[in-house]
C-alpha atoms as one frame of an Amber mdcrd trajectory, in Angstrom:
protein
 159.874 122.940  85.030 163.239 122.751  83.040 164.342 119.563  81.035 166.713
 117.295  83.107 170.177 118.146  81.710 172.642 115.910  80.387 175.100 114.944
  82.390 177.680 112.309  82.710 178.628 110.206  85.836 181.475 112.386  86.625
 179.686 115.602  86.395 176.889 114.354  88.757 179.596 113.310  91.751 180.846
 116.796  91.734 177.007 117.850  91.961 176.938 115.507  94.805 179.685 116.474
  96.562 178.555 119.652  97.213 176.196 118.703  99.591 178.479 116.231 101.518
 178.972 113.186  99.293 182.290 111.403  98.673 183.790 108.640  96.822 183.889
 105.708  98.990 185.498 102.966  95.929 184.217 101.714  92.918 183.175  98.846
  91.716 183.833  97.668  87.954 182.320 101.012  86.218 179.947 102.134  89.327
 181.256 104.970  91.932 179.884 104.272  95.148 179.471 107.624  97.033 178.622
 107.839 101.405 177.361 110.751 102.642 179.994 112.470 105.312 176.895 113.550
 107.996 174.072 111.760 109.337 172.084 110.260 107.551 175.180 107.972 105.564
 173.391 107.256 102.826 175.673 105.124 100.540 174.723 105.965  96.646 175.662
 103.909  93.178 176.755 106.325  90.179 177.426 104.414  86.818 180.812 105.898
  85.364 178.967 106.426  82.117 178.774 109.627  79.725 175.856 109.709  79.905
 173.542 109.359  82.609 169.570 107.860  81.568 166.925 110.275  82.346 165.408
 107.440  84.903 168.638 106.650  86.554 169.847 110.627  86.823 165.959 110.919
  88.375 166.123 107.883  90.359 169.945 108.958  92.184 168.722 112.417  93.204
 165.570 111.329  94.833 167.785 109.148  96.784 170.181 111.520  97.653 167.218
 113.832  99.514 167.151 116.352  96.367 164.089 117.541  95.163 164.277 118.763
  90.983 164.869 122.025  91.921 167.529 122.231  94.515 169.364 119.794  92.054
 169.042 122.455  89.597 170.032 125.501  91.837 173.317 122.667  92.877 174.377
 122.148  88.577
């Protein structure tokens, strides 16, 4: 299994928003994404360049993405 990239806050919405996330507002330095289809799941992105392994790992389990299909989506 490949090593999670590195990827900044930015870089991970577009990821997102490929399989039906969009900016909803932000708050301070977190983007707070809603999914456009059933189910809305509502998701927090810290604005950072960076992204922690943990928190990159924690975001696309909620999202519904398994490791790989987030791989097949960078």
């Amino acid at each position: 299994m490949p090593k999670l990239p590195i990827i900044s806050g930015k870089e991970l919405i577009k990821v997102l928003n490929k399989i039906g996330y969009e900016i909803d507002h932000q708050t301070g330095s977190h983007i707070i994404l809603r999914n456009r289809e059933v189910p809305y799941r509502r998701l927090t992105v810290p604005n950072h360049k960076v992204l922690a392994k943990g928190t990159l790992l924690a975001i696309t389990k909620q999202a519904g993405l398994t490791r790989d299909e987030f791989f097949k989506l960078l």
